[in-house]
C-alpha positions in Angstrom: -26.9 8.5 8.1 -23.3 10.6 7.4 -24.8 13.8 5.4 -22.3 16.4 6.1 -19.1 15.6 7.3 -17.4 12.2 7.7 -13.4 11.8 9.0 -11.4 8.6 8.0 -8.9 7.8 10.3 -5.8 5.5 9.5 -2.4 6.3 11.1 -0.2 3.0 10.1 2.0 2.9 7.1 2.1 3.6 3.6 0.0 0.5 2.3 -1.9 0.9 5.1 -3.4 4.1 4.0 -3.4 3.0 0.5 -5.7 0.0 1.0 -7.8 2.4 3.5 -8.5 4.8 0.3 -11.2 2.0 -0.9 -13.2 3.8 2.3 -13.4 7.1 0.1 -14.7 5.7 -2.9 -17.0 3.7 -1.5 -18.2 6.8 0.9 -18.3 9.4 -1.9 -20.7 7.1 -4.1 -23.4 6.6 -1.6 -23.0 10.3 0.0 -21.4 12.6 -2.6 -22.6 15.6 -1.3 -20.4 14.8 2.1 -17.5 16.4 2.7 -14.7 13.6 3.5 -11.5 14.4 5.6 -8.4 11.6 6.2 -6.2 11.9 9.1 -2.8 10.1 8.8 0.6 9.9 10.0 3.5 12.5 9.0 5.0 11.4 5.6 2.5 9.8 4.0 -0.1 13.1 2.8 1.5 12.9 -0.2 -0.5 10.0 -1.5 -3.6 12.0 -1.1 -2.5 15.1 -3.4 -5.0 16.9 -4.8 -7.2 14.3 -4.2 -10.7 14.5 -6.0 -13.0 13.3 -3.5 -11.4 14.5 -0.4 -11.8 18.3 1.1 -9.3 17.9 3.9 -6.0 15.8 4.7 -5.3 16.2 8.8 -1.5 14.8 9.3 -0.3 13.5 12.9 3.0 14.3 13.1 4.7 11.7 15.4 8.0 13.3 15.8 8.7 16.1 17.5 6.3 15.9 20.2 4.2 13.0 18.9 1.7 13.7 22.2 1.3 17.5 22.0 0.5 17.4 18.1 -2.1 14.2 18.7 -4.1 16.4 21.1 -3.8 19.5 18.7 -5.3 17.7 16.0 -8.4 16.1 19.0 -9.0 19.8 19.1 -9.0 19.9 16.1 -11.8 17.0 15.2 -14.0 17.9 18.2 -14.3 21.5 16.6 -15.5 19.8 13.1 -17.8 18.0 15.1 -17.8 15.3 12.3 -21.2 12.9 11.7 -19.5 10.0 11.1 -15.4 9.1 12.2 -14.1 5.9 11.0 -11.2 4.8 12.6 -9.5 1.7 11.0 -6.8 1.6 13.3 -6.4 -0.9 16.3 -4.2 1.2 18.5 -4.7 3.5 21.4 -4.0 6.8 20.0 -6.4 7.3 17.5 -8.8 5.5 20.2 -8.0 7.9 22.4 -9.0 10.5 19.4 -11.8 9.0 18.9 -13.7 8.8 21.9 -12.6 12.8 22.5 -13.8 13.8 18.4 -17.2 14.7 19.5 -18.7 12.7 16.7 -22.2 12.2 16.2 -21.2 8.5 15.2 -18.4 6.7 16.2 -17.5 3.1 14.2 -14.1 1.2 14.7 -12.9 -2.1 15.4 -13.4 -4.0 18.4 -9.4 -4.2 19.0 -8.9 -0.9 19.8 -8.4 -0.4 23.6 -10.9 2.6 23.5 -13.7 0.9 21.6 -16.3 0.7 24.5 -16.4 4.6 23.9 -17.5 4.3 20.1 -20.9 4.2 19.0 -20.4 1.0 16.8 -17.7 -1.6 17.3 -16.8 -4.1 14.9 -15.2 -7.4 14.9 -11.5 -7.6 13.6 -10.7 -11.1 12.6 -7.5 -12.4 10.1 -9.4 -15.0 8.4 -7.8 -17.0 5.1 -9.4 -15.6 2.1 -10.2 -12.1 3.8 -8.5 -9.2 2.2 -8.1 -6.1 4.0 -10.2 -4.2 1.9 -13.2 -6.1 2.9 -12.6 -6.0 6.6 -12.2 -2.1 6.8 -15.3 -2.4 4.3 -17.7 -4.4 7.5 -17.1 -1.1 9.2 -19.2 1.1 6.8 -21.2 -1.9 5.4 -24.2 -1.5 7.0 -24.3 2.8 5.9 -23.4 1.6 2.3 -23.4 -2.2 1.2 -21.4 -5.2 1.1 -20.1 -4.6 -2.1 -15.9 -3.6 -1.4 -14.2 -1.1 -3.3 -11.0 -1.2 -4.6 -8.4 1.4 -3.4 -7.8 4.4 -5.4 -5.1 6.9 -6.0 -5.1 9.9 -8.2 -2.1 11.2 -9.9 -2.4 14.6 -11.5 -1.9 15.4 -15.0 1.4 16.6 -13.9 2.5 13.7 -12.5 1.7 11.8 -16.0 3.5 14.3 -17.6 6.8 14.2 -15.3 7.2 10.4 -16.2 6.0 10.5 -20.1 9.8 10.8 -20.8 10.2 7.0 -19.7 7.1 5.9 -21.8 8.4 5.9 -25.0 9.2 2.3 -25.4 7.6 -0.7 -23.5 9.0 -1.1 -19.7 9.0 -3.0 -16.8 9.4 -1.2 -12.6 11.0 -3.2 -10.5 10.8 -2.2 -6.8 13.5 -4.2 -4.6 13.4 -3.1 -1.4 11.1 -3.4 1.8 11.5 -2.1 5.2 11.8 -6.0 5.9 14.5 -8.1 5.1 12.3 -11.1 5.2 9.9 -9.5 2.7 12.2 -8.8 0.2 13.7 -10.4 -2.7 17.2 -11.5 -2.2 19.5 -9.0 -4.1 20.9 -11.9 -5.8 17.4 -13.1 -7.2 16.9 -9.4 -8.5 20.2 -10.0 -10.5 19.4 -13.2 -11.9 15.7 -12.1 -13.1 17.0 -9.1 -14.7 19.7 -11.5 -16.4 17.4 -13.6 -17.2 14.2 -11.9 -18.8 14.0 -11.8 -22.6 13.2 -7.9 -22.1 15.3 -5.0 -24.3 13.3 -2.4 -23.2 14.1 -0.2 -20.0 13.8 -1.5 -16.5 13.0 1.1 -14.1 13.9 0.4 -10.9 11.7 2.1 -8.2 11.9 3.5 -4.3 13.2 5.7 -1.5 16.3 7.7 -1.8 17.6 5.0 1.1 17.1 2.7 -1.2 19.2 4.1 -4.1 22.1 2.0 -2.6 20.8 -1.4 -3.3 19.4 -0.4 -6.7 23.0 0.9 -7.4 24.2 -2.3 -6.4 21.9 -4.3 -8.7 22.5 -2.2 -11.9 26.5 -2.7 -11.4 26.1 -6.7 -11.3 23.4 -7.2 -14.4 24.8 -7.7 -18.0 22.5 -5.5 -19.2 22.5 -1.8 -19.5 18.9 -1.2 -20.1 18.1 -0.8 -16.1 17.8 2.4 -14.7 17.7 3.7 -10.9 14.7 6.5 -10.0 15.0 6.2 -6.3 14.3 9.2 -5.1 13.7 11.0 -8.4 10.1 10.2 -8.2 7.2 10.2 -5.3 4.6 8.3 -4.7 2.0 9.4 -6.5 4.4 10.0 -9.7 5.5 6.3 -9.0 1.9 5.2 -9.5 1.7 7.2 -12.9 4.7 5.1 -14.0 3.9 1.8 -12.7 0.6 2.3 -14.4 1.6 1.4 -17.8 4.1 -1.2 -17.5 4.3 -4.0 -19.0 4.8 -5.9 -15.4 5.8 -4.6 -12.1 8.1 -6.6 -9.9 7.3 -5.6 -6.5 7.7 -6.9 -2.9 4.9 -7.6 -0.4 5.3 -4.0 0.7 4.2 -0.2 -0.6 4.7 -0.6 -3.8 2.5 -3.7 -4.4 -0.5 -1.2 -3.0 0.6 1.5 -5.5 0.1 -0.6 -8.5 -3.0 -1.9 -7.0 -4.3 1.8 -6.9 -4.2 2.4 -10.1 -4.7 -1.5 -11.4 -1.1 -1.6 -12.9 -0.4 -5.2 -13.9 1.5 -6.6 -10.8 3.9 -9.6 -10.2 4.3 -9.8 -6.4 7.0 -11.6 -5.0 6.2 -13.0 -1.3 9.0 -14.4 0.6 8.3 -15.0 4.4 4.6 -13.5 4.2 1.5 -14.9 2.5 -1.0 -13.2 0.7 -3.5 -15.3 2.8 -2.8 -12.6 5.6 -5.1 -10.3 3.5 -2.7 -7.7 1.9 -2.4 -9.2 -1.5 -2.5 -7.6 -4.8 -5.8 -6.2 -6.5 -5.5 -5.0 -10.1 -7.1 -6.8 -12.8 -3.9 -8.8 -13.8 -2.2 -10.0 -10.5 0.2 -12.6 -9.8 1.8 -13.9 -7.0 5.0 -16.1 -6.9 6.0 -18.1 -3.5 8.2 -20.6 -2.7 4.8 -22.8 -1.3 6.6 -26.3 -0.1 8.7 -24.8 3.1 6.9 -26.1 6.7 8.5 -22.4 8.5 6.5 -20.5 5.8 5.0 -17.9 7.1 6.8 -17.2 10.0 4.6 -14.6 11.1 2.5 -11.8 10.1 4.6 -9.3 9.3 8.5 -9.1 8.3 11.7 -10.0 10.2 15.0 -8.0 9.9 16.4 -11.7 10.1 15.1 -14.9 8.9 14.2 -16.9 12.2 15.7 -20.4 10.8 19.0 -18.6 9.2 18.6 -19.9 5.8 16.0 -17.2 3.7 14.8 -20.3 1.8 11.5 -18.7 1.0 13.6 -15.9 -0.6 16.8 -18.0 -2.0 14.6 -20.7 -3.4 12.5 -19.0 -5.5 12.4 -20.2 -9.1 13.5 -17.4 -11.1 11.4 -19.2 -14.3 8.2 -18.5 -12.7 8.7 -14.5 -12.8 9.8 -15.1 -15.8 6.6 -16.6 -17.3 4.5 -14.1 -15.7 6.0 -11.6 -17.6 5.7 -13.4 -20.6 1.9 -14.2 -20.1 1.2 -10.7 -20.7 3.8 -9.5 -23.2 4.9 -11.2 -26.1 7.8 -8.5 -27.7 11.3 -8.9 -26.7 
């Protein structure tokens, strides 16, 4: 099978790449002499910094001339002439990549309008129970085993030492926003959990520079004034190194949930009109999820809405603030 050169393909978002970084590990213990390459979208490279166990990070970048610069990087993967390409995404562009990369072995899923050009299709299914992690692990199972990885990211020494300045006391991260207003937390709730929680150490609140103005928001309506905004002050990778060794992180089903379940930082994620049933749950070692479970319009779909369909949020507004609460408690006992 794969002995020099394998290429993992996954062009989606943030998470998605996250969760697809379970592929390396698992491909660097079975062929460590291979060399293994990523190609992803514009934006998200960062995650891969300096990465241990990868030689080569190829980035698509989608704006600008999205076309032109996909079929500068085919010419680019037809002259690597990789032995194995995995492509975990379902779409037509990196289909289209694929079936041009001159591979000796082509694997992918079977949704992917070019996948009668790939050596090996497999089935994509969203069953209950499934996590994505073990469906993108059925496409290298049979050249490794069934056994699935869990996603990996590697901050550098650097990065630990950027964010040792916020380590001197216990902490919690708190990540508020999503790209989805139906995936994340009301502002509100945020307030009344940071109100709430028997907590005097900081509370670091984490994201995007667009996100700065929520987090803003949230620190001027808390009583407290322990809670502090890094939006923008850190990336991703540096994010991970901070989330690492908190007490809890408070995250959305979004990015940041996948950060802290690459480096197996304790995690309380908060689902509001997704389930973690979809396959995209949380994966470190202590992970807990809180959802409002008795509402008949929950979930409403697969992925987020900018706008609850029924006009009422319930599955954000009804969420017992008591429940984060105790999860935090369950692994920290200081106040």
């Amino acid at each position: 099978m794969p002995s020099q050169q394998i290429l993992i393909v996954q062009t989606a978002f943030i998470g998605d790449v996250i969760l697809a970084s379970a592929l390396i590990e698992k491909l660097h213990s079975y062929y460590p002499e291979a060399d293994i390459d990523f190609l992803l979208r514009k934006g998200n490279e960062s995650l891969f910094a300096n990465h241990p166990k990868l030689r080569e990070v190829h980035v698509w970048d989608k704006k600008g001339g999205k076309y032109k610069n996909l079929f500068k990087l085919v010419g680019k993967v037809r002259r690597n002439r990789y032995d194995l390409l995995i492509n975990v995404q379902r779409f037509a562009n990196t289909g289209l990549l694929t079936a041009l990369s001159r591979a000796k072995i082509k694997i992918g899923f079977d949704k992917n309008p070019y996948s009668w050009a790939f050596t090996k299709k497999i089935k994509h299914r969203i069953e209950e129970g499934v996590h994505e992690v073990e469906r993108n692990n059925e496409l290298i199972k049979d050249i490794t085993d069934e056994v699935v990885n869990p996603p990996r990211l590697y901050p550098s020494d650097q990065d630990f030492q950027l964010v040792s300045e916020y380590k001197g006391q216990p902490y919690l991260c708190m990540a508020p926003a999503s790209v989805w207003f139906t995936k994340q937390f009301p502002k509100e709730k945020w307030i009344d959990l940071i109100n709430q929680l028997p907590f005097s150490g900081n509370i670091y609140l984490l994201g995007a520079p667009s996100d700065s103005t929520l987090c803003e928001e949230i620190i001027q309506n808390v009583s407290k004034g322990n809670v502090v905004s890094l939006c923008g002050a850190l990336n991703l990778l540096q994010s991970a190194a901070l989330m690492k060794d908190a007490v809890l992180n408070y995250v959305n089903d979004s990015a940041p949930m996948h950060l802290a379940s690459a480096v197996n930082a304790k995690t309380c994620a908060i689902y509001c009109s997704t389930v973690p049933q979809f396959g995209f749950g949380p994966l470190s070692d202590f992970a807990e999820v809180a959802e409002v479970n008795d509402l008949d319009c929950r979930p409403c779909g697969l992925h987020g809405f900018k706008a609850c369909p029924k006009g009422h949020f319930k599955c954000g507004h009804d969420m017992d603030t008591t429940k984060l609460i105790n999860i935090m408690n369950s692994v920290y006992e200081g106040v």
